[in-house]
PLY file of the C-alpha trace (Angstrom):
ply
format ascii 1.0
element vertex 196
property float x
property float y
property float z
element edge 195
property int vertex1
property int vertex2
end_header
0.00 0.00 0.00
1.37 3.40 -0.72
0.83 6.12 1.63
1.79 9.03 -0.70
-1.73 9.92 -0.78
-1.72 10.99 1.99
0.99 13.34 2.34
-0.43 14.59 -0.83
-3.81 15.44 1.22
-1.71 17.12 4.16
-0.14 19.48 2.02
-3.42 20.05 0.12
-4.86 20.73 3.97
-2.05 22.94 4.60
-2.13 24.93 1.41
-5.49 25.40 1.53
-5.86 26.48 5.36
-2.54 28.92 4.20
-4.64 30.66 1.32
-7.52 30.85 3.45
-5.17 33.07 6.47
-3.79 34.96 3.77
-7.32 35.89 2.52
-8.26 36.72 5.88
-5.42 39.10 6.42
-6.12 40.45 2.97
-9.51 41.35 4.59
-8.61 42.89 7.22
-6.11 44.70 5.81
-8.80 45.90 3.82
-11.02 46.76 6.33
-8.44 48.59 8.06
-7.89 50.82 4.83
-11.55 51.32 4.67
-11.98 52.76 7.79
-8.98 55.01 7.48
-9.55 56.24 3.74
-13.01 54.96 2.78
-13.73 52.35 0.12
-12.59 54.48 -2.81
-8.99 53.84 -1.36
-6.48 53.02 -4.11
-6.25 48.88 -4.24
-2.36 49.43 -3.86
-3.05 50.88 -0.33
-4.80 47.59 0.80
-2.29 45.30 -0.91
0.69 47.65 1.05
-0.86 46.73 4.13
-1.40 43.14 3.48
2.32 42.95 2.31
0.51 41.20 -0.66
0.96 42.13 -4.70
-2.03 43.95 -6.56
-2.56 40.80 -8.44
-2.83 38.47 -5.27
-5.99 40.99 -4.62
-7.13 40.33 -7.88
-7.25 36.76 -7.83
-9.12 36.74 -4.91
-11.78 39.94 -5.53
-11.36 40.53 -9.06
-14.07 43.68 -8.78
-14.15 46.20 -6.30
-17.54 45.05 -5.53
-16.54 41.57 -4.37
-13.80 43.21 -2.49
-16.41 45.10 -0.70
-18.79 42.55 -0.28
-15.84 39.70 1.10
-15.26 42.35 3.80
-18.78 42.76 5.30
-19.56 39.60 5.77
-15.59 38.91 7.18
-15.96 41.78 9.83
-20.07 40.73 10.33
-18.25 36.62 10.96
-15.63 38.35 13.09
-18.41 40.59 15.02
-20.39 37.53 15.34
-17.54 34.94 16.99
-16.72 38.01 19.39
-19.35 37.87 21.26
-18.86 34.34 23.01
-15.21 34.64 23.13
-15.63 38.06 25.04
-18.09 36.62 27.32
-16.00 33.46 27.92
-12.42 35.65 28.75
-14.26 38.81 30.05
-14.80 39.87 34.10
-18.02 40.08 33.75
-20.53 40.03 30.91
-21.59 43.97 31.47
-17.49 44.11 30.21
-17.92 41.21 27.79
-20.75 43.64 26.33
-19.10 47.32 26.32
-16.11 45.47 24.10
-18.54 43.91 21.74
-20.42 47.13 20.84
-16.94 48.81 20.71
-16.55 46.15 17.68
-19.63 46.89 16.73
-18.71 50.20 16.09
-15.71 49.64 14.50
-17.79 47.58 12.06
-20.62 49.92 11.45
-17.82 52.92 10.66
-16.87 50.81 8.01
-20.57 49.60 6.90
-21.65 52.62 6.51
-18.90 53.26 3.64
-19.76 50.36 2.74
-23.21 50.60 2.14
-23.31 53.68 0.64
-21.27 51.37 -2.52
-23.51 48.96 -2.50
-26.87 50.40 -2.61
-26.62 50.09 -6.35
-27.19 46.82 -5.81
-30.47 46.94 -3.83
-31.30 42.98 -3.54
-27.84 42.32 -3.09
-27.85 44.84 -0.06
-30.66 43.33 1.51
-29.78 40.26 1.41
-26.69 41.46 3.26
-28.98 43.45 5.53
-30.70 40.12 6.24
-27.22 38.01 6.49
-26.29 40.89 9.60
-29.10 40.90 11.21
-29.31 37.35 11.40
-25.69 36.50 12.69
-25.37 39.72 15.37
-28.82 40.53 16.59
-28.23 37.18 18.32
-24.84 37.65 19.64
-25.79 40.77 21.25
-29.04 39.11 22.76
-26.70 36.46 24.52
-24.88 39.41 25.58
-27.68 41.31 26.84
-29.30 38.35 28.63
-25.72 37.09 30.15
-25.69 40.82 31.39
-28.95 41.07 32.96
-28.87 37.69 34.52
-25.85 39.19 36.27
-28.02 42.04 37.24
-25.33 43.72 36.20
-27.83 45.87 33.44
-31.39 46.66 33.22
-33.53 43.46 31.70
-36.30 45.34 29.27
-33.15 45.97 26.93
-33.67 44.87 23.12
-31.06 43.67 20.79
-32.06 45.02 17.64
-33.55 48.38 19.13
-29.73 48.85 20.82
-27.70 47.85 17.72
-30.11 50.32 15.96
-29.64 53.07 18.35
-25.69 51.89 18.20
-25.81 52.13 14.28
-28.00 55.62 14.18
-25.14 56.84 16.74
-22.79 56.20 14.14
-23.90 58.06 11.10
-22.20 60.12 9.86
-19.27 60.22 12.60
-16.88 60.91 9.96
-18.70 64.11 8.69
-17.82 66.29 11.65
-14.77 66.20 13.91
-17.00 67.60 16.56
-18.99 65.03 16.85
-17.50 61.93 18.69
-20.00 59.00 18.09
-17.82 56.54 20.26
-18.32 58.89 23.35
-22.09 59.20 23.07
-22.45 54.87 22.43
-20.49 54.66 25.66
-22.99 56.89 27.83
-25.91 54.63 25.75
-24.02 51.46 27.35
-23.28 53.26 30.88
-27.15 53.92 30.90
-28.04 50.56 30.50
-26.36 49.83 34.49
-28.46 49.01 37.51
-28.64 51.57 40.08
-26.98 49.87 42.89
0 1
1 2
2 3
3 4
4 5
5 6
6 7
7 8
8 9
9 10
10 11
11 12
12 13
13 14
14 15
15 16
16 17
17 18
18 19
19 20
20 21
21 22
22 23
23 24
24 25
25 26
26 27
27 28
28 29
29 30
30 31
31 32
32 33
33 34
34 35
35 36
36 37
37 38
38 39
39 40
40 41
41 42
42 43
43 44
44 45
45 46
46 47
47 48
48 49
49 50
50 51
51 52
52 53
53 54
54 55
55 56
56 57
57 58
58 59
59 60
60 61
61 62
62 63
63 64
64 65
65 66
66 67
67 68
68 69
69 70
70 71
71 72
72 73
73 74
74 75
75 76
76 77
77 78
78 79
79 80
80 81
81 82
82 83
83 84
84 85
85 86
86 87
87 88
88 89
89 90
90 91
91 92
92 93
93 94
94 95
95 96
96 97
97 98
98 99
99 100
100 101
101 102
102 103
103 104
104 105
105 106
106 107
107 108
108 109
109 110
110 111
111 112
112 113
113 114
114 115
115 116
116 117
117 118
118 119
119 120
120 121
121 122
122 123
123 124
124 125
125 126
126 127
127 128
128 129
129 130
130 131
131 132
132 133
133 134
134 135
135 136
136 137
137 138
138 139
139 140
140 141
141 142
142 143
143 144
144 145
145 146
146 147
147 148
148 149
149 150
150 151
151 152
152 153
153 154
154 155
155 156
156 157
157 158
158 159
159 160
160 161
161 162
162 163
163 164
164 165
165 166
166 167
167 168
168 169
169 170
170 171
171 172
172 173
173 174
174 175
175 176
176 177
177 178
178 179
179 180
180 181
181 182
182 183
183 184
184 185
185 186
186 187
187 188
188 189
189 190
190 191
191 192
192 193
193 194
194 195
């Protein structure tokens, strides 16, 4: 019996879980660029940061559009497998849930760039809409619920009506450098304490 088979599937393993890193630091290299210089940014910016060559972008997002897309729904995955690991490593889950909506907000800065390219593409958005909703309104349930349990926060708190409030927080943050949208989510979070 020859076993060369299998070394052949190893290396296939291994090549395959390297391209699939390398794509994720593509994306987040991305993302990263987005939120500093929007999502016009030159494609040699984002391939600087990932240390990567134009065409290694290309291969993998040959449009700006897929390039776009690829890093929503990497920063809504990311987002999403936060929240557990937070509440898992965090003091307590009123902690676990101030650095999950500071995510959050990271992620909706760049969403919002984001969304403004993709609106041409009105099904296309929604069915993003849909793909958000349904992997973080979740997470920050758990979140909530961990919290409250705790007694920690107030219990009449709704996921989607705080991501929402979170989200209308956010726009347009980067319109006016007087206007600090981080600051005002973190007195939305503080107000969610118990008196004690």
């Amino acid at each position: 019996m020859n076993d060369s088979g299998d070394g052949s599937g190893r290396a296939a393993q291994s090549k395959r879980a390297d391209a699939r890193r390398n794509k994720e630091t593509l994306l987040d290299a991305a993302a990263a660029v987005f939120v500093t210089s929007g999502v016009e940014a030159p494609v040699r910016d984002i391939a600087a940061k990932a240390g990567v060559g134009l065409g290694t972008i290309y291969r993998h997002f040959p449009t700006r559009a897929d390039l776009i897309i690829a890093v929503y729904r990497h920063q809504v995955e990311a987002c999403a497998e936060a929240g557990p690991a937070l509440l898992a490593s965090s003091a307590t889950p009123y902690g676990a849930l101030g650095q999950w909506i500071d995510l959050f907000v990271d992620f909706l800065v760049t969403k919002h760039g984001l969304a403004a390219v993709l609106r041409s593409d009105d099904a296309g958005f929604e069915a993003l809409h849909t793909y958000f909703l349904d992997r973080l309104v979740p997470v920050c349930a758990e979140l909530l619920e961990a919290a409250a349990t705790a007694g920690e926060i107030r219990s009449d708190v709704d996921a989607y009506a705080l991501m929402r409030g979170v989200g209308n927080l956010c726009i347009g943050a980067d319109g006016d450098s007087r206007y600090d949208a981080r600051r005002l989510v973190e007195l939305l979070i503080a107000g969610l304490r118990r008196p004690h």
